[in-house]
C-alpha positions in Angstrom: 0.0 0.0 0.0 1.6 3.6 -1.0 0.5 7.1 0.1 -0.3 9.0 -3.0 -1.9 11.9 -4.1 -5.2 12.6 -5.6 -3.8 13.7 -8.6 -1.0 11.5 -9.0 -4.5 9.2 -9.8 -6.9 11.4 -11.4 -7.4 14.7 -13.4 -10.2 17.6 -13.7 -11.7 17.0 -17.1 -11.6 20.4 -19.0 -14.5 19.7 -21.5 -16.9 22.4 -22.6 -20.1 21.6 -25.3 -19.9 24.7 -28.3 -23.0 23.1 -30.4 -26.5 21.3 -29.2 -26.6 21.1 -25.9 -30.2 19.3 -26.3 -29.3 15.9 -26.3 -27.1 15.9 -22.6 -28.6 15.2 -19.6 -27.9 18.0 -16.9 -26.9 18.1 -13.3 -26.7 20.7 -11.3 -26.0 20.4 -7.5 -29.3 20.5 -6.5 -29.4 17.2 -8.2 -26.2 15.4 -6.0 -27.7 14.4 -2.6 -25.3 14.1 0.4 -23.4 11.4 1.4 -25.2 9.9 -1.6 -23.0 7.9 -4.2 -25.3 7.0 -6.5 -27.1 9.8 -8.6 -30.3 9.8 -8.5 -31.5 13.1 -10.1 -31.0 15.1 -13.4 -33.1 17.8 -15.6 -33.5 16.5 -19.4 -35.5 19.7 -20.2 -32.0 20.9 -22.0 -33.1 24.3 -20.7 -29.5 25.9 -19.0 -26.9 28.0 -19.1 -24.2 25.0 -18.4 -21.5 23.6 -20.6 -19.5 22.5 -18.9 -19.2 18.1 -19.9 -18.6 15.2 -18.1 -18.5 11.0 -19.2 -19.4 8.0 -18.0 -17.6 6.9 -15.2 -16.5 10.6 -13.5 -17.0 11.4 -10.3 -19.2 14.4 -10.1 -17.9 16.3 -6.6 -19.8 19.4 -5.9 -17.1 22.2 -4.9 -19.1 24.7 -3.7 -20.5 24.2 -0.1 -18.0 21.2 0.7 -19.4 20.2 3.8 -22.7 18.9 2.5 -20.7 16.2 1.0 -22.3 15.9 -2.6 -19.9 13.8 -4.8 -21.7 10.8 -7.2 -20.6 8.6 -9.9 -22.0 9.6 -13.3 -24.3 7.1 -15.1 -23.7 8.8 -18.8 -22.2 11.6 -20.6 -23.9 14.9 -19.6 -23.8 18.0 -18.6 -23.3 19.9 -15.1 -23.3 23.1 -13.5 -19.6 24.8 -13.1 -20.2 24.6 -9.2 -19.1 20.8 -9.7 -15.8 19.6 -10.3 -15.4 16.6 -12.9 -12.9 14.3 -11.5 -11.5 11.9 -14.1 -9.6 8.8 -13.2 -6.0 7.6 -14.7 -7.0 3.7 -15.2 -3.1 3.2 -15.6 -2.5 4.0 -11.9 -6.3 3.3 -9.8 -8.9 1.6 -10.5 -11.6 3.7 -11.6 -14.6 1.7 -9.7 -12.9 2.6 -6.4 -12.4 6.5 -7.6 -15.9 7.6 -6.4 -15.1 5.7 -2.7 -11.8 7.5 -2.6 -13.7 11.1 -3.1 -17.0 10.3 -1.0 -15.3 9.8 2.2 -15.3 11.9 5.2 -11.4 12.5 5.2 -11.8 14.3 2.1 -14.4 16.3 2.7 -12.5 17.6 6.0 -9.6 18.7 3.4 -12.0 20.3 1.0 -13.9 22.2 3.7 -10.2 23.2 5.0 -9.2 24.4 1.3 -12.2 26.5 0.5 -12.6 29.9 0.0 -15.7 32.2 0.5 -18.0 33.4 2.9 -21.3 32.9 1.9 -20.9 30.1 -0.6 -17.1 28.7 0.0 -15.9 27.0 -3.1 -12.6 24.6 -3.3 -10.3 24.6 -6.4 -8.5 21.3 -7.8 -5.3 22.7 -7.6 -6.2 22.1 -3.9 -7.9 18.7 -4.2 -5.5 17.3 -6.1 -2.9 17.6 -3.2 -5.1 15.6 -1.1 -3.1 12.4 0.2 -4.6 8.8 0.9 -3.7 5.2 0.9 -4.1 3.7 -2.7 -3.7 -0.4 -2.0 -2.2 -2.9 -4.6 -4.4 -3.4 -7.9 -6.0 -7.2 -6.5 -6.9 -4.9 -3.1 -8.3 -2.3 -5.1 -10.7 -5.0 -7.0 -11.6 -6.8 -4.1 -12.3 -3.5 -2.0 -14.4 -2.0 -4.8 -16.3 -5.2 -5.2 -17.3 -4.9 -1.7 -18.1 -1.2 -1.5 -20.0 -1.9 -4.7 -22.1 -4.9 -3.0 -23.3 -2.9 0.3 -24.1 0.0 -2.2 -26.4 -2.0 -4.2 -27.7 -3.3 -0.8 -28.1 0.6 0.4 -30.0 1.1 -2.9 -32.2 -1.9 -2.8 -33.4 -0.5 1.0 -34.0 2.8 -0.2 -36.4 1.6 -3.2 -38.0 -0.5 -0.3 -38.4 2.8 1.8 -39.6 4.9 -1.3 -42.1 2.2 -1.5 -43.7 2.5 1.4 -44.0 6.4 1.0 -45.8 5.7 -2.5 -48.0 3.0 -1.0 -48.8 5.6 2.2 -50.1 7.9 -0.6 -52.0 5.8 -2.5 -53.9 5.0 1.0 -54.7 9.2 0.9 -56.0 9.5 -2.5 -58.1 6.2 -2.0 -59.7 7.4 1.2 -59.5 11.2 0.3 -58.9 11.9 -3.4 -55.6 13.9 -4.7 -55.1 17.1 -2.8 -56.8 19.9 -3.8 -60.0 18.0 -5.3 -63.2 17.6 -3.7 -64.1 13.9 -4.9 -66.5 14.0 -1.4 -68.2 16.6 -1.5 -66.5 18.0 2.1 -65.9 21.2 0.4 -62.3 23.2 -0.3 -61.1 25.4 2.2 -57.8 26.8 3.5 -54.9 24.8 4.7 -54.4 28.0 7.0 -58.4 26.8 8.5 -56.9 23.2 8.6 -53.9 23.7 10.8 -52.3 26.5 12.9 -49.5 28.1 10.1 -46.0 29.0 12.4 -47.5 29.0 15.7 -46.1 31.5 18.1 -43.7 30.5 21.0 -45.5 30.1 24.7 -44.8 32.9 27.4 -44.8 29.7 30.0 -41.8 27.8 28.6 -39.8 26.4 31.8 -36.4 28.7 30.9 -34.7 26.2 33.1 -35.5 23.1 31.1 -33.6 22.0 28.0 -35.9 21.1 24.8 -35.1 18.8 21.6 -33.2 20.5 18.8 -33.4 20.0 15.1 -31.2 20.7 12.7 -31.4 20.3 9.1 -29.5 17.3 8.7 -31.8 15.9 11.4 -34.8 15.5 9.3 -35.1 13.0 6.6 -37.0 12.7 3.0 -38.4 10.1 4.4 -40.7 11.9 7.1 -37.8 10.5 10.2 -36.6 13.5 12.4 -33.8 12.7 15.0 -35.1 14.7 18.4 -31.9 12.7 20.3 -29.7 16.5 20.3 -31.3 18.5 23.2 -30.2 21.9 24.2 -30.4 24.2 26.9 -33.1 26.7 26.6 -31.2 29.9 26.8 -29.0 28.8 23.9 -31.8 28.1 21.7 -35.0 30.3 22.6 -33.6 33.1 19.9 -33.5 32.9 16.3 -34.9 29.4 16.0 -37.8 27.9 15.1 -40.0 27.3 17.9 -42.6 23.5 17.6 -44.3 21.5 19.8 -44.9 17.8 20.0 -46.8 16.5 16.9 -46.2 19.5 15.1 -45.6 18.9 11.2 -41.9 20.4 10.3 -41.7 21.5 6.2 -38.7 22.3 5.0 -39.0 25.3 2.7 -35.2 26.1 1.6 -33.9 24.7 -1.8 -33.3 22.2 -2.7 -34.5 20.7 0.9 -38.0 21.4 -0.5 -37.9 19.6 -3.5 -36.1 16.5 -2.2 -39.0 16.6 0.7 -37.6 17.1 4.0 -40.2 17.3 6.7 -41.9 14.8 9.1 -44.3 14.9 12.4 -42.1 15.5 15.1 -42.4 13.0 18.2 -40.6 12.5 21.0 -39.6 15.8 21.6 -38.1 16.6 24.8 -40.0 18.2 27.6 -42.8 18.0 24.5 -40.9 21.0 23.0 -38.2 21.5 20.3 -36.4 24.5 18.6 -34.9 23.7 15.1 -33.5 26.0 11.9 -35.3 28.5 10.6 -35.7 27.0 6.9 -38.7 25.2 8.6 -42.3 26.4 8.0 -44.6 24.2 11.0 -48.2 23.1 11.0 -49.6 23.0 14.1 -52.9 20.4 13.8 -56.0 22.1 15.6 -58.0 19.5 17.8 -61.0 17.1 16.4 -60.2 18.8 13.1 -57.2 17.6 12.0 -54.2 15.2 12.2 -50.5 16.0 12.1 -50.2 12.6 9.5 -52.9 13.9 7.2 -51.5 17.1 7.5 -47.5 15.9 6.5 -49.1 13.6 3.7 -50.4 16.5 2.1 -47.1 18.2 2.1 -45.3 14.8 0.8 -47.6 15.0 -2.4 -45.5 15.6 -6.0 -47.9 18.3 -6.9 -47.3 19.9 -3.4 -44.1 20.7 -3.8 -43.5 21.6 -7.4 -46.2 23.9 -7.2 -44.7 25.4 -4.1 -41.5 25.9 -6.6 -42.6 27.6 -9.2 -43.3 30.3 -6.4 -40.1 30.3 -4.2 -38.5 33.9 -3.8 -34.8 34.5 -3.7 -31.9 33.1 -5.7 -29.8 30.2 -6.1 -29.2 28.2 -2.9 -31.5 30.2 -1.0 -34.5 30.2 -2.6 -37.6 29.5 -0.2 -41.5 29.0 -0.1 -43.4 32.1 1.6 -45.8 31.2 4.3 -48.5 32.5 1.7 -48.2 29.1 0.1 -49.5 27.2 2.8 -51.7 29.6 3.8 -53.9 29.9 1.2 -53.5 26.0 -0.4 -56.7 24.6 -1.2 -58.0 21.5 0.8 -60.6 19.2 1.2 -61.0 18.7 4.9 -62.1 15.1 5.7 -64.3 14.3 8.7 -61.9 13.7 12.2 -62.4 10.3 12.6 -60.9 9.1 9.0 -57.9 11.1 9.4 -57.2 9.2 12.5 -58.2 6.3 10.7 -55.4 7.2 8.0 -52.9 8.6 10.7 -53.0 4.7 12.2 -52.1 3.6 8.7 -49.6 5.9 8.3 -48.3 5.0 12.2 -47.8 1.2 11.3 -46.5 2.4 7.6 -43.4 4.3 9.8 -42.5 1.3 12.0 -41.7 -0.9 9.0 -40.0 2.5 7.4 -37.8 2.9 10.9 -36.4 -0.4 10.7 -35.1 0.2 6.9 -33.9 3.4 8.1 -31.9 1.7 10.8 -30.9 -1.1 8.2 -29.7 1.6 5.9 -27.7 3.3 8.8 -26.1 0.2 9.8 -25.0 -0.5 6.4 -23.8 3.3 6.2 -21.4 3.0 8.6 -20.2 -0.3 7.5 -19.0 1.6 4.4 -17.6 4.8 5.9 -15.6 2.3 8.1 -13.9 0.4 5.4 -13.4 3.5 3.4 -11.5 5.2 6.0 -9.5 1.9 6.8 -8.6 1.1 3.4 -8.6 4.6 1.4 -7.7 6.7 4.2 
């Protein structure tokens, strides 16, 4: 095993497209999900500005923002968005399977992070990622390590199609018992979401300022409607400039791209019943015998939901986010009580089989980050 240098291994492809850019696919970093090998995502609407080409086989890292770790292998030739770096492997000196493993790995998002430059959006060159340093094993290791890394990917995958599945098969259970959002196929009549739910509910004056409450970050909530409520924090530290919610609260997360890759969940579990989190959440607050915190986070799961709630996002790039107004004035049908906790069981026993993927998945996580750091490190 010899310590090398990124770049003694692989290059930044310098490739621009000058004719049709039609017929490439095109990523952006919206489109690389963290931590996330595999991509997933891509816009084949051939509407951009971009030019910038990458093949089969590179390793899409996105440079700006380091420390969300976005960095996938790419499926086809394409396009992306010049706030990713296209990493190209040598084959004559590393295996190119094992290039991706070498780049998404926690070690070398630390030296990224530590190389970038920037306030607001810090951005990392190659002429720094190319000096990164790790251990490149013999050629057999290399195989045998990227054919195992390979296997509990594919096994991550599988999980996740298992865990999509369920969300699908929770909304099919809405629209059969309800209709799609927004229609009326019962006669209950349309109304307000605002009339459903309580829209950003105002923090108590009786909060115990001695207590500590649960605190959510970001990273903390899932796509898959999970929210980790295990960080707690003194209340002084967190009863300014965060988001104040309450137990079974609904938690929407209305930053890009967090919006459109469906962040949000029903917070339980909270400690002391309260919790404080970032402010790129919107919360719905259910109002009782009217309506149900898992009716209310289905509605917000929906497709529709959320591409409509694009098209009106203010801002610009990276911080683009959906106004309260949204919400306020989305059209619903409100179902009697009693279905809705009728659904909300469905949805409760939906969740228990969804947790123990989620804790499969996390298990097999770790399995890879370990191996990574012990053999690539």
């Amino acid at each position: 095993m010899s310590r090398i240098t990124l770049g003694d291994v692989a290059v930044e492809r310098h490739e621009h497209c000058k004719g049709d850019k039609s017929r490439y696919p095109v990523v952006a970093l919206e489109h690389l999900t963290p931590e996330e090998i595999t991509l997933t995502a891509w816009d084949e609407s051939g509407e951009n500005t971009f030019t910038k080409i990458f093949h089969k086989g590179d390793v899409l890292f996105g440079r700006r923002r380091a420390y969300l770790k976005k960095a996938a292998l790419a499926p086809f030739d394409g396009i992306c968005s010049g706030d990713i770096t296209v990493i190209e492997a040598k084959p004559d000196y590393i295996l190119p399977e094992i290039l991706p493993f070498v780049i998404q790995n926690d070690a070398f998002f630390d030296f990224a992070v530590g190389k970038s430059a920037g306030s607001l959006s810090p951005r990392v060159k190659w002429e720094y990622l190319k000096e990164y340093e790790f251990n490149l094993p013999s050629n057999e290791d290399q195989k045998n390590i990227s054919k195992i890394l390979w296997s509990v990917n594919d096994m991550l995958e599988a999980y996740k199609k298992l865990t999509a599945l369920t969300d699908e098969l929770v909304k099919a259970k809405f629209v059969e018992m309800f209709g799609e959002p927004g229609e009326d196929i019962h006669d209950w009549g349309l109304t307000k979401l605002s009339e459903c739910c309580e829209l950003n509910p105002k923090k108590p004056k009786d909060i115990f300022p001695n207590c500590s409450y649960s605190f959510v970050a970001i990273p903390s909530v899932s796509v898959n409607g999970i929210i980790d409520v295990s960080i707690s924090r003194p209340y002084h530290e967190i009863c300014n400039g965060y988001t104040y919610f309450a137990e079974n609260d609904v938690l929407f997360a209305k930053i890009t791209p967090c919006m459109e890759n469906g962040k949000g969940g029903v917070a339980v579990g909270l400690k002391n019943g309260i919790g404080f989190g970032s402010t790129e959440f919107h919360v719905l607050r259910p109002i009782k015998e009217k309506s149900d915190s898992y009716w209310l986070y289905i509605i917000t799961m929906f497709n529709k939901f959320r591409l409509d709630a694009a098209k009106i996002m203010t801002g610009t790039g990276g911080q683009r986010r959906v106004p309260i107004e949204y919400l306020s004035e989305y059209k619903i049908s409100l179902p009697p009580y009693e279905l809705q906790k009728q659904f909300a069981n469905f949805v409760r026993q939906s969740d228990k089989s969804k947790l123990e993927l989620e804790l499969t998945i996390t298990v097999a996580k770790a399995m890879m980050k370990k191996i990574i750091a012990e053999k690539l490190g």
